[in-house]
C-alpha positions in Angstrom: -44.5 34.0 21.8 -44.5 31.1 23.9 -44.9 28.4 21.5 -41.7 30.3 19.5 -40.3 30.0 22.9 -40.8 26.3 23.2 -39.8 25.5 19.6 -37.1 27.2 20.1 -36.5 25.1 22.7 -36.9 22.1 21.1 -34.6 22.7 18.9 -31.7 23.9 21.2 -32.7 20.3 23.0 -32.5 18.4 19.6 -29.6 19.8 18.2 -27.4 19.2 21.4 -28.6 15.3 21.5 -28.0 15.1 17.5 -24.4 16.6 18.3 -24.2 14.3 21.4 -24.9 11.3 19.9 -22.3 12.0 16.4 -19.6 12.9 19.0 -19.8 9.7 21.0 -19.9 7.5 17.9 -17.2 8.9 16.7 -14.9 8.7 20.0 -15.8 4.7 19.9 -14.6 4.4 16.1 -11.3 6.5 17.0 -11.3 4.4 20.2 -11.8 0.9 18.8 -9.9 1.6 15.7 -6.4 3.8 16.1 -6.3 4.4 19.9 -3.8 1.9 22.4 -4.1 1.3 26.1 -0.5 0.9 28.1 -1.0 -1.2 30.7 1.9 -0.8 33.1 3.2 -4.0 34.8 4.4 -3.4 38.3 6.5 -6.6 40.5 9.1 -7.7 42.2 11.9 -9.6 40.8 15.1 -11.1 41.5 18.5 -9.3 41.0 22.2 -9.9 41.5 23.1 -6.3 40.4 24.5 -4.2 43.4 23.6 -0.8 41.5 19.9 -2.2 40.6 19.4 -2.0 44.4 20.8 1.2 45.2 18.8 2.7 42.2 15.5 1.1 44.1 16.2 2.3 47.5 17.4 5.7 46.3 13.9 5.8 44.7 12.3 4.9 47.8 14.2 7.6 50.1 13.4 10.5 47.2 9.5 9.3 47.5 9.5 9.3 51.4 11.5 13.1 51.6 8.2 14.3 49.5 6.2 12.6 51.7 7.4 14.3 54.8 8.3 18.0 52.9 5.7 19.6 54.5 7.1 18.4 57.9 10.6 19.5 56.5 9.0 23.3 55.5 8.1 23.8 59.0 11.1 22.6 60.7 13.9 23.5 58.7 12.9 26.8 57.4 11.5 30.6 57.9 8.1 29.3 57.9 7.3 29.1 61.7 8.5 32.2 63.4 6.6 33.9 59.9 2.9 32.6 60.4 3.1 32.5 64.2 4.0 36.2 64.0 1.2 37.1 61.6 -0.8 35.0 64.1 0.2 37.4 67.1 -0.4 40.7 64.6 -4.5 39.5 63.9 -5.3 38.9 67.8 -3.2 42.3 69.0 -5.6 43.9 66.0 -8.4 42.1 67.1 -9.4 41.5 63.6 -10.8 37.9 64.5 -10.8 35.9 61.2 -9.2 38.9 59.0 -7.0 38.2 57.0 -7.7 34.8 56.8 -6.1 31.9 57.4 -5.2 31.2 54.1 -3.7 34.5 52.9 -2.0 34.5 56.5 -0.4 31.2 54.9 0.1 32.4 51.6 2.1 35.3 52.6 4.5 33.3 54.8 4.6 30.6 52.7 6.1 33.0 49.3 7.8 35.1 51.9 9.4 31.5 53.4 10.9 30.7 49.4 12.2 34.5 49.1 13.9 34.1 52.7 15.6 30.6 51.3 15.9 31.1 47.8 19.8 31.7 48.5 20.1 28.2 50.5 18.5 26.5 48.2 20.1 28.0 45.0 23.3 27.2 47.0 21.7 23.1 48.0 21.4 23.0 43.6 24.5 24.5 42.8 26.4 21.8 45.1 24.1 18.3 45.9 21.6 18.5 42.6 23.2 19.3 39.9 26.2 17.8 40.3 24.7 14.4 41.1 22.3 14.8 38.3 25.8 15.0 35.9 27.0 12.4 37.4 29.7 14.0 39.1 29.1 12.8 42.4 28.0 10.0 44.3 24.5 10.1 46.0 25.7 10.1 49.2 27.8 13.2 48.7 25.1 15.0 47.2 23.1 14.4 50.4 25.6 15.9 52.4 26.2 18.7 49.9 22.4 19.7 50.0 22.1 19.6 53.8 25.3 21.4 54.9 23.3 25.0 53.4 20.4 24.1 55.3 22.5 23.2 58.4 24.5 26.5 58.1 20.7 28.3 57.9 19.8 27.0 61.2 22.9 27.4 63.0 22.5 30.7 62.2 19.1 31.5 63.7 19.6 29.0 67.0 20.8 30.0 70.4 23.3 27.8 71.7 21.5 27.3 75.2 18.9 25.2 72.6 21.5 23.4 71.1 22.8 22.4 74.2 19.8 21.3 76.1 19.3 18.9 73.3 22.9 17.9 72.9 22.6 17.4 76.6 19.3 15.2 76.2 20.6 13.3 73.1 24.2 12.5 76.0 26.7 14.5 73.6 29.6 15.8 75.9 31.4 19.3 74.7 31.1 18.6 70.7 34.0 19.9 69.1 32.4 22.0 66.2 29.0 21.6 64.5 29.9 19.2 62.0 29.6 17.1 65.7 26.3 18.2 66.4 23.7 15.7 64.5 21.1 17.1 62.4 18.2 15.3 64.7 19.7 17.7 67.2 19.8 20.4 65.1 15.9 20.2 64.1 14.1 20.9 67.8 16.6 23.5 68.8 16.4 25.5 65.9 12.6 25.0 66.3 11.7 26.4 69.8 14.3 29.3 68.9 12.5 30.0 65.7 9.0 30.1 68.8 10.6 32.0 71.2 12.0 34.7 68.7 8.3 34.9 67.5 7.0 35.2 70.7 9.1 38.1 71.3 8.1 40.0 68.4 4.3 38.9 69.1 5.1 40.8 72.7 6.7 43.9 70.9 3.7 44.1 68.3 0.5 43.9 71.3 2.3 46.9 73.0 0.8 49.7 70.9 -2.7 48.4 70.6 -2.6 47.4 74.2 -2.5 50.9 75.0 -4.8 51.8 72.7 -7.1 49.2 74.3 -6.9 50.9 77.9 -7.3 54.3 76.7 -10.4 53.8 74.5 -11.6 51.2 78.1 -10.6 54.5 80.7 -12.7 56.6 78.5 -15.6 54.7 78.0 -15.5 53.7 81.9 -15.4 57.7 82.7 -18.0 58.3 80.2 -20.5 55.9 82.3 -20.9 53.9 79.2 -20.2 50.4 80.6 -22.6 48.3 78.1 -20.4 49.1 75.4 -17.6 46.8 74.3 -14.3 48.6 74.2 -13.3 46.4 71.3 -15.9 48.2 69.1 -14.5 51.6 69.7 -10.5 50.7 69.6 -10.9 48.4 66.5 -11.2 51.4 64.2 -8.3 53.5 65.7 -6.3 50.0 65.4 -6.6 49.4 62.2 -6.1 53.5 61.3 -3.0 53.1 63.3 -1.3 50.1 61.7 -2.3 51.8 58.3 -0.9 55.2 59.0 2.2 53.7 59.8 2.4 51.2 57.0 2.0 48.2 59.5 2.8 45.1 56.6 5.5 47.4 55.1 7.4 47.0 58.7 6.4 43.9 59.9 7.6 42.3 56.2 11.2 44.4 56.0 12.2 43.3 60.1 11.0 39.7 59.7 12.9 39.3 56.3 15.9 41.6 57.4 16.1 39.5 60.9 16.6 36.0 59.3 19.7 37.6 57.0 21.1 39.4 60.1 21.4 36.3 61.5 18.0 36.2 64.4 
């Protein structure tokens, strides 16, 4: 039995190193007879076409907005007040690493392109497309794409943010918004999008705080001191966030808050 076993072997061994060997020959043949290399030739050269430039530089500006989108995901949209919520939920629980950080992410993340999917349709429908047909200029469609996004923010900012930063940035009594600058825009809408999660983190430790002293007052009358409270409450946490369909909540306020305007 064992020498079938080692001829079988063998033979596994062999055929693989037969098949090896055909399939490599072949690859050179196709390689060295029918298969091309591009080579792609990349320089600098002179110009005395207007358009040529703007074409480069518009290139340059697209490749630098992907380099900083994930700073633009966290500053102009849903994202923040989201994950710092579901952030507050696991330490009120008392969960430690459950969920983890990555479905935590997840979840805002998809939750973040349902929340905007409206501004952005509306950013396509008026900056992409029509600058993709040529309709209008690039410059236009800049301004087309960011007036959704500007709209979004105003919406979820408290005007004593805006003004400490109009204030900072020495803008006197703007007008309307169109006179606030986006770099103005940005940090206010920012710490309200933190302070409006902070206020919902305070809402959600509420019940399991009090959950916490109860299960602590009855161990401490029970004499039994050794034992953590966090042992004994985590169960009747997690039962009570269940029971009352905890993500079901959390998920419809946090999605019905950014569309009722904060």
């Amino acid at each position: 039995m064992v020498r079938q076993k080692k001829n079988h072997g063998n033979i596994h061994l062999a055929s693989i190193t037969v098949m090896a060997v055909v399939f490599l020959s072949v690859l050179f043949t196709v390689s060295a007879h029918a298969l091309t290399v591009p080579s792609v030739n990349i320089g600098l050269t002179n110009t005395d076409n207007p358009e040529k430039v703007a074409t480069a530089l518009e290139i340059v500006l697209v490749l630098t907005v992907l380099s900083v989108a994930p700073a633009i995901l966290l500053m102009m949209t849903s994202f923040t007040r989201l994950i710092v919520v579901f952030g507050f939920l696991r330490q009120a629980i008392g969960t430690q690493q459950m969920p983890p950080n990555q479905v935590l992410i997840g979840l805002a993340l998809f939750l973040t392109f349902f929340i905007m999917q409206p501004v952005w349709q509306k950013a396509n429908s008026q900056g992409i497309q029509p600058y993709l047909n040529e309709e209008i200029s690039f410059k236009e469609a800049l301004h087309n794409v960011e007036m959704p996004l500007r709209d979004f923010m105003f919406r979820q900012t408290r005007q004593s943010d805006v003004a400490l930063f109009c204030k900072m940035a020495h803008i006197d009594n703007p007008k309307d918004r169109n006179a606030i600058p986006t770099l103005v825009l940005i940090p206010s809408f920012m710490i309200s999008e933190l302070k409006t999660a902070f206020e919902i983190g305070f809402i959600l430790y509420i019940p399991f705080l009090i959950i916490d002293m109860v299960v602590s007052s009855v161990l401490l009358s029970m004499g039994m001191m050794m034992l953590p409270p966090i042992l004994i409450s985590l169960p009747f946490k997690l039962l009570l966030f269940v029971l009352v369909d905890g993500w079901n909540i959390l998920t419809g306020s946090l999605v019905k808050s950014f569309f009722t305007g904060g």
